[in-house]
N, CA, C and O atoms as a printed pandas DataFrame, in Angstrom:
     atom_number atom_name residue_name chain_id  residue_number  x_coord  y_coord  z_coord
0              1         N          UNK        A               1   71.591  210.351   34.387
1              2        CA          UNK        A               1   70.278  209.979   33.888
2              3         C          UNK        A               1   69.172  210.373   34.857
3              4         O          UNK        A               1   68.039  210.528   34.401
4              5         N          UNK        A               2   69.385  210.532   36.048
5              6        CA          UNK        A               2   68.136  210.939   37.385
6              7         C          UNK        A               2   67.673  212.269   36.625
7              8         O          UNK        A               2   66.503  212.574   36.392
8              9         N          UNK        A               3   68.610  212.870   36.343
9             10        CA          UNK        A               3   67.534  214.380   35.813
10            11         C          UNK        A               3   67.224  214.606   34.464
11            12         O          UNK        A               3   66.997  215.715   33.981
12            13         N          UNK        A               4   67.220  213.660   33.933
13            14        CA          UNK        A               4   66.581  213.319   32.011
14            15         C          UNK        A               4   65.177  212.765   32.534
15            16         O          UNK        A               4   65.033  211.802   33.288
16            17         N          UNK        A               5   64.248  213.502   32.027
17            18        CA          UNK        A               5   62.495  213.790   31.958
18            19         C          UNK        A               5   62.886  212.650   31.033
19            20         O          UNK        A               5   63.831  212.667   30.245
20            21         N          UNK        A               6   61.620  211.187   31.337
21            22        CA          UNK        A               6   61.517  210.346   29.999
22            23         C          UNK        A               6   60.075  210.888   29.571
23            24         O          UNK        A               6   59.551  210.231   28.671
24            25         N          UNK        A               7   59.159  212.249   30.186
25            26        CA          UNK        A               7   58.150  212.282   30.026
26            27         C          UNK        A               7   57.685  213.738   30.135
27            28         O          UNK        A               7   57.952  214.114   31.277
28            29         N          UNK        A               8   56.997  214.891   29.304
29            30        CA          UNK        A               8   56.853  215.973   29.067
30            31         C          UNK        A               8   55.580  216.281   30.191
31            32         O          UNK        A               8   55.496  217.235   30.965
32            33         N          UNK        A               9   54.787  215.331   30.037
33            34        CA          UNK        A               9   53.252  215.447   31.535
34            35         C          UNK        A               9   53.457  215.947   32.375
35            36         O          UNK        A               9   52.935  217.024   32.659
36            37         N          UNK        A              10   54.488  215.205   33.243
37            38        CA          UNK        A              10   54.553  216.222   34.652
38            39         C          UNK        A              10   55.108  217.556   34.432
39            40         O          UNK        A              10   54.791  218.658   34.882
40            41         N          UNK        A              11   55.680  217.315   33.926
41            42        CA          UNK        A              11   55.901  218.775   33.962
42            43         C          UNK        A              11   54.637  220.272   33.558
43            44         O          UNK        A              11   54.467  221.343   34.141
44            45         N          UNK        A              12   53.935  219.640   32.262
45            46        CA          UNK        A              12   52.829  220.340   31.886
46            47         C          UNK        A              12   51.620  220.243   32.682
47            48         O          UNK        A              12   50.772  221.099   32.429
48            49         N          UNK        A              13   51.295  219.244   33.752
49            50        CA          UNK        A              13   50.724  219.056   34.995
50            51         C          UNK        A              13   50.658  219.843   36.149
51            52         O          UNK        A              13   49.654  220.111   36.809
52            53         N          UNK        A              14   52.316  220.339   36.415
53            54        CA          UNK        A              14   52.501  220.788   37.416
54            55         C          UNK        A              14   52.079  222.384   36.985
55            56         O          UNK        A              14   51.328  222.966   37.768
56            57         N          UNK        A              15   52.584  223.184   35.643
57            58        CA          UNK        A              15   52.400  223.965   35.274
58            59         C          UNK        A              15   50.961  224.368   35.582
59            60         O          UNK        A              15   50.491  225.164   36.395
60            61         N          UNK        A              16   50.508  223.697   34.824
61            62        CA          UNK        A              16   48.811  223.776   34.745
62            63         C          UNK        A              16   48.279  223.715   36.032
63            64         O          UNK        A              16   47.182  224.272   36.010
64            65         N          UNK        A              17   48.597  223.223   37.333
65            66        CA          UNK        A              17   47.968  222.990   38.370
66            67         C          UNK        A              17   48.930  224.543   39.002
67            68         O          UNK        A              17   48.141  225.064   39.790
68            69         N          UNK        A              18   49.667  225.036   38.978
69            70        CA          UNK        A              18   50.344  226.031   39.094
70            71         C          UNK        A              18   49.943  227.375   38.903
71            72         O          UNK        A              18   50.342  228.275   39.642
72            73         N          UNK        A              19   48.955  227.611   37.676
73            74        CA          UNK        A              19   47.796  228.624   37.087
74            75         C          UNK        A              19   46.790  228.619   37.500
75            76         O          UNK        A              19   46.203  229.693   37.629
76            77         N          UNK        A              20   46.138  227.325   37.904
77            78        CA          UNK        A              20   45.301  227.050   38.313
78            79         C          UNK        A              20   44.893  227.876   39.778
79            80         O          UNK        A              20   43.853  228.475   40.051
80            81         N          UNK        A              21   45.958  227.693   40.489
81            82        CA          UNK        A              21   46.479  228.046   42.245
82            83         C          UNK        A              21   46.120  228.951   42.120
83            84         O          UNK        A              21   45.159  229.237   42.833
84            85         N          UNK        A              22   46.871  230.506   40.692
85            86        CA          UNK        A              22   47.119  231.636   41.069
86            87         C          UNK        A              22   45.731  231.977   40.536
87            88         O          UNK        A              22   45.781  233.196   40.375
88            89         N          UNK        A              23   44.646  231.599   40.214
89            90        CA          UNK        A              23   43.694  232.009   39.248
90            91         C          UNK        A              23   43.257  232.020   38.062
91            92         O          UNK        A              23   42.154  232.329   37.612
92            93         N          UNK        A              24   44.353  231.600   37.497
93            94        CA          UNK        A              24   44.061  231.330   35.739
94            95         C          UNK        A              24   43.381  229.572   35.551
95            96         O          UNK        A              24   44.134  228.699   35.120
96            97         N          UNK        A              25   42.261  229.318   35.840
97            98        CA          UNK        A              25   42.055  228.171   35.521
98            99         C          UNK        A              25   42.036  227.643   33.715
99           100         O          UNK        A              25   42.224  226.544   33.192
100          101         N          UNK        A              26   41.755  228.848   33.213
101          102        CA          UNK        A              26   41.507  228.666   31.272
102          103         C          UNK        A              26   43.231  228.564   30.916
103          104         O          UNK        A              26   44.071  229.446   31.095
104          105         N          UNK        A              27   43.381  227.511   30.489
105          106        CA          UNK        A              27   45.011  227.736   30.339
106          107         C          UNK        A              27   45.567  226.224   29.237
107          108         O          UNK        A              27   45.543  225.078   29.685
108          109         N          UNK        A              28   46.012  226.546   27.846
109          110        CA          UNK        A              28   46.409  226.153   27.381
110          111         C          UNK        A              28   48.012  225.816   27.362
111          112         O          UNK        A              28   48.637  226.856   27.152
112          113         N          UNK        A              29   48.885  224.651   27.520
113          114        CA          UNK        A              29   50.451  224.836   27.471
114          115         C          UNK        A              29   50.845  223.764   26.687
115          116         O          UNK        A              29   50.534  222.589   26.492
116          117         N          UNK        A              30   51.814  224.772   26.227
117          118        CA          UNK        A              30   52.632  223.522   25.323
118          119         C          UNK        A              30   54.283  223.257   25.642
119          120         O          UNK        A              30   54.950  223.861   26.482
120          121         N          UNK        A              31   54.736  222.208   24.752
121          122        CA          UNK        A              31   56.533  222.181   25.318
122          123         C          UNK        A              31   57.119  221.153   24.410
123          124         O          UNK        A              31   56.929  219.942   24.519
124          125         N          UNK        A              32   57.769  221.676   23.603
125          126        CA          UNK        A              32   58.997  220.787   22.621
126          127         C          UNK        A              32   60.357  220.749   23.529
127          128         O          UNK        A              32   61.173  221.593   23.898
128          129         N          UNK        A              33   60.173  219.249   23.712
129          130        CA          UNK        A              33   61.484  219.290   24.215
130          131         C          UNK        A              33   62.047  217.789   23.894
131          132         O          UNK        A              33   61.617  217.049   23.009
132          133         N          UNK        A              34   63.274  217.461   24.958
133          134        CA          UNK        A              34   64.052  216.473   24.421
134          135         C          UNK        A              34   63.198  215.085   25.647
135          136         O          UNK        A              34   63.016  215.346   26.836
136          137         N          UNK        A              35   62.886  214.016   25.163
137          138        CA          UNK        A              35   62.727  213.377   26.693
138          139         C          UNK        A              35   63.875  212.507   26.317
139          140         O          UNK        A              35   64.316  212.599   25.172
140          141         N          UNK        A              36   64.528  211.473   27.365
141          142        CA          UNK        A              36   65.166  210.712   27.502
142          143         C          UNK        A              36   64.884  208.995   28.301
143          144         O          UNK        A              36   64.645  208.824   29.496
144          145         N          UNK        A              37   64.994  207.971   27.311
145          146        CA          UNK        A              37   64.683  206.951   28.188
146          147         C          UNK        A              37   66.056  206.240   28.250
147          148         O          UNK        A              37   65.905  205.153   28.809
148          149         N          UNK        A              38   67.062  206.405   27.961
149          150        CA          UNK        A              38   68.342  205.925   28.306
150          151         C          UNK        A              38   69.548  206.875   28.211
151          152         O          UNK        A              38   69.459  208.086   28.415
152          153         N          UNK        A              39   70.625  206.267   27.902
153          154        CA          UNK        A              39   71.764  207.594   28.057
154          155         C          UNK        A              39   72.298  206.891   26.361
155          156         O          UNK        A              39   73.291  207.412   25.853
156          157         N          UNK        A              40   71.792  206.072   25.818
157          158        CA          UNK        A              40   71.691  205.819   24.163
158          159         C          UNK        A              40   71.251  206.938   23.156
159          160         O          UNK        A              40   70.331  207.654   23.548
160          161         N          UNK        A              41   71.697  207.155   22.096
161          162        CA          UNK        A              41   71.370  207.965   21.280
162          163         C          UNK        A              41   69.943  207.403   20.755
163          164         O          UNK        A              41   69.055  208.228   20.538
164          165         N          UNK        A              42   69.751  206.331   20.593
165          166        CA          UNK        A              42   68.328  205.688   20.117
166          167         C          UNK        A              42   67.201  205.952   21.172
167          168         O          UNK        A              42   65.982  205.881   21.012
168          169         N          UNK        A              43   67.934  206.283   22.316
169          170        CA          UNK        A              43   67.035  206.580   23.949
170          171         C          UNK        A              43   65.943  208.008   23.635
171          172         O          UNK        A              43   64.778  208.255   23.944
172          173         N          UNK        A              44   66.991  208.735   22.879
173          174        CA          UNK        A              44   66.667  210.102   23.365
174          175         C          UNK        A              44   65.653  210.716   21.980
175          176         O          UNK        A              44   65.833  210.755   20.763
176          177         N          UNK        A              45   64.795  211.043   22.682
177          178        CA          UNK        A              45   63.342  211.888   21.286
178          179         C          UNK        A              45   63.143  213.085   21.442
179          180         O          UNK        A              45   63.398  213.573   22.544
180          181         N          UNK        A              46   62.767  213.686   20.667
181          182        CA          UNK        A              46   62.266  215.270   20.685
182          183         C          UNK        A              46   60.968  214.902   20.074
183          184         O          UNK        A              46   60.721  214.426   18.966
184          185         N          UNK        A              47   59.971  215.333   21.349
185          186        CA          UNK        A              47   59.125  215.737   21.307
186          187         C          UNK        A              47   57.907  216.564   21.505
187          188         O          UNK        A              47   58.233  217.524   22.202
188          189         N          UNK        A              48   56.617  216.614   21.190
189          190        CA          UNK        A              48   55.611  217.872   21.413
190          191         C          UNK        A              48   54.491  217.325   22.668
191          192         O          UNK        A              48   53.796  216.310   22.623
192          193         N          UNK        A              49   54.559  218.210   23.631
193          194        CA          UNK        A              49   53.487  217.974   24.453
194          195         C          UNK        A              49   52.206  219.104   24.461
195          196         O          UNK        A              49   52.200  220.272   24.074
196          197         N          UNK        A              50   51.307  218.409   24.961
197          198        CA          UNK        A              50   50.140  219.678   24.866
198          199         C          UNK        A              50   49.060  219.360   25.934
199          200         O          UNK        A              50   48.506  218.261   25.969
200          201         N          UNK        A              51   48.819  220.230   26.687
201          202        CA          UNK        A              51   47.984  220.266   27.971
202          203         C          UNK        A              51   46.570  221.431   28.163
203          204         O          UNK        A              51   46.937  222.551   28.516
204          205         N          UNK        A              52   44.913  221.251   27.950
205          206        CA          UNK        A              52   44.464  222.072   27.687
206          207         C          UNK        A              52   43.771  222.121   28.928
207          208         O          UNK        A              52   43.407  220.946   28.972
208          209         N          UNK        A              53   43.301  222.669   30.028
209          210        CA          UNK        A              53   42.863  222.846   31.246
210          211         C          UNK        A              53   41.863  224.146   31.553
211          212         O          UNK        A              53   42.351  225.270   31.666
212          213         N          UNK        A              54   40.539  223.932   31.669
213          214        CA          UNK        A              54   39.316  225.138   31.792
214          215         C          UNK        A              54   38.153  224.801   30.765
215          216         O          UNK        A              54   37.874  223.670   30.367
216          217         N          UNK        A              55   37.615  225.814   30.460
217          218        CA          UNK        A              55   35.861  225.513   29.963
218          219         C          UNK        A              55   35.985  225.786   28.474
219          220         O          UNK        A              55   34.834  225.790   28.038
220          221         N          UNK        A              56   36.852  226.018   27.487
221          222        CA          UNK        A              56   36.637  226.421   26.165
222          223         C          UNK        A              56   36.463  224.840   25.412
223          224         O          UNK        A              56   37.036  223.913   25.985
224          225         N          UNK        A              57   35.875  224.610   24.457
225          226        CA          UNK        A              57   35.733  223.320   23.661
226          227         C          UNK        A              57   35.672  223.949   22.352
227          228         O          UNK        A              57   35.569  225.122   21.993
228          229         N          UNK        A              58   35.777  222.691   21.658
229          230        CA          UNK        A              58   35.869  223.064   20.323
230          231         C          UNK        A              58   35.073  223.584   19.042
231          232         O          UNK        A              58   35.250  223.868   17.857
232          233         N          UNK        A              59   33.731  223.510   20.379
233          234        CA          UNK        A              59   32.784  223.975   19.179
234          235         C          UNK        A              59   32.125  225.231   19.558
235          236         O          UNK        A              59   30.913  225.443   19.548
236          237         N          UNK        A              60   33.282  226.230   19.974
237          238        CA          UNK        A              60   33.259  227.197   20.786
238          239         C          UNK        A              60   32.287  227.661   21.946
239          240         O          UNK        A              60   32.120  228.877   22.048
240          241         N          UNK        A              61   31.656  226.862   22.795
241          242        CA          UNK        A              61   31.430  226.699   23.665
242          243         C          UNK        A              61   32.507  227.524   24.854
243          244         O          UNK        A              61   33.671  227.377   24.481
244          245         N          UNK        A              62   32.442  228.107   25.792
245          246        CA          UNK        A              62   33.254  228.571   27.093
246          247         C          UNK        A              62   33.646  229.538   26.743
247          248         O          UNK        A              62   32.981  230.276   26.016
248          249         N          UNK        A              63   35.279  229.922   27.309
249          250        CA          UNK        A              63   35.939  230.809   26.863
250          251         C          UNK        A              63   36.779  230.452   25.652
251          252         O          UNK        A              63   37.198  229.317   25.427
252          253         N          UNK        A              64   36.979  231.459   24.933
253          254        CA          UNK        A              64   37.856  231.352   23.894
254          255         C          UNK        A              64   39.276  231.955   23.550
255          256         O          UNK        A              64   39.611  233.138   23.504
256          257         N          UNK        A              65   39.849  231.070   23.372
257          258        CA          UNK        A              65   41.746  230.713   23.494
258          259         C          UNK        A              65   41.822  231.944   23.255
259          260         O          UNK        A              65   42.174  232.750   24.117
260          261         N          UNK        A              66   41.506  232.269   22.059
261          262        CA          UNK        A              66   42.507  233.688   21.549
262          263         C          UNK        A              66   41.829  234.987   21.556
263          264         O          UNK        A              66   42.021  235.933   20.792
264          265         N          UNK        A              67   40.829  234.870   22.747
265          266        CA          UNK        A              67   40.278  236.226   22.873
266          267         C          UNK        A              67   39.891  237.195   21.710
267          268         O          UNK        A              67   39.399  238.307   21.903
268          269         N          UNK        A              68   40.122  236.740   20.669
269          270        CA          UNK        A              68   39.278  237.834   19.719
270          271         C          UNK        A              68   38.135  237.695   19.082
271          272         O          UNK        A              68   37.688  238.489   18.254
272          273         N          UNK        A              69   37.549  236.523   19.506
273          274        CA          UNK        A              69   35.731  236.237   19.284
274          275         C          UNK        A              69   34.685  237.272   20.506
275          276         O          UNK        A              69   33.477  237.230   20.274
276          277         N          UNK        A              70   35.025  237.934   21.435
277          278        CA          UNK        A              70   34.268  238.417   22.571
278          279         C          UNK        A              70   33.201  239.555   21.784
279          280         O          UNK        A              70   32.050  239.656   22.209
280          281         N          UNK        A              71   33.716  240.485   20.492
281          282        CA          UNK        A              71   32.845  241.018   19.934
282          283         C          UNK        A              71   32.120  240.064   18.961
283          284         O          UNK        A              71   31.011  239.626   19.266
284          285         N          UNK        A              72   32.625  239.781   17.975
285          286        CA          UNK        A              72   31.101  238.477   17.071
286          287         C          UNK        A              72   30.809  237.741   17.973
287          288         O          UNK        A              72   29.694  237.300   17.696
288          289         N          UNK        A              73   31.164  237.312   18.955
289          290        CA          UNK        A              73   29.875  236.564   19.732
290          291         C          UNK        A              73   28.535  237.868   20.115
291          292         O          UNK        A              73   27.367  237.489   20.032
292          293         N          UNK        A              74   28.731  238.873   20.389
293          294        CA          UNK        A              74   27.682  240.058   21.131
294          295         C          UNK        A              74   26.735  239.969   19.250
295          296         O          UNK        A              74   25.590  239.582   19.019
296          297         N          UNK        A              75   27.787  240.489   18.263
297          298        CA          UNK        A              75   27.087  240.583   16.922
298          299         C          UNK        A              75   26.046  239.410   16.953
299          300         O          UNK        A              75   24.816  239.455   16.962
300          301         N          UNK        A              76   26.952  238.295   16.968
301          302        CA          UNK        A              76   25.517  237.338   16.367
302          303         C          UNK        A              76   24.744  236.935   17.073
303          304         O          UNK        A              76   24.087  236.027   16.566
304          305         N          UNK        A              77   24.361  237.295   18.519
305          306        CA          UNK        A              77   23.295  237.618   19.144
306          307         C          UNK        A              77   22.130  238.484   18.748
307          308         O          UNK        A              77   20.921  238.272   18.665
308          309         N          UNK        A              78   22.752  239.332   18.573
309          310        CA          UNK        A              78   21.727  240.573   17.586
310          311         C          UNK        A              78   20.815  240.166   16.287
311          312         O          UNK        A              78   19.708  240.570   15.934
312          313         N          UNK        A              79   21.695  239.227   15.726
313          314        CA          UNK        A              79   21.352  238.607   14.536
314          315         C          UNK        A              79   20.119  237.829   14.968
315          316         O          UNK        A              79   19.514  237.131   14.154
């Protein structure tokens, strides 16, 4: 049981602070996995974690996730 994660965070923490180090501060991560809070079958969940870290928001503000807004943003300037 010492090496059953009951928790997906640190790990997506460490990641993220990990990108961060090398230069990538804009950095979205995700991770389906199993956590474990006992060695019970009722213990054990599969689940989704999600970690978003840098300047993009949702109302497209910053950078943007999927890089293919960099031209219509220049267009609707023009506009």
């Amino acid at each position: 049981m010492s090496d059953m994660r009951p928790s997906l965070l640190p790990g997506l923490l460490t990641a993220a602070q990990r990108n961060a180090a090398k230069g990538h501060s804009d950095v979205a991560l995700f991770e389906v996995s199993g956590t474990y809070e006992d060695d019970t079958a009722e213990g054990q969940r599969r689940i989704a974690g999600g970690i978003r870290r840098g300047t993009a928001t949702l109302n497209g503000q910053g950078r943007l996730w999927s890089n293919q807004g960099a031209g219509r943003r220049k267009e609707r300037r023009r506009l």
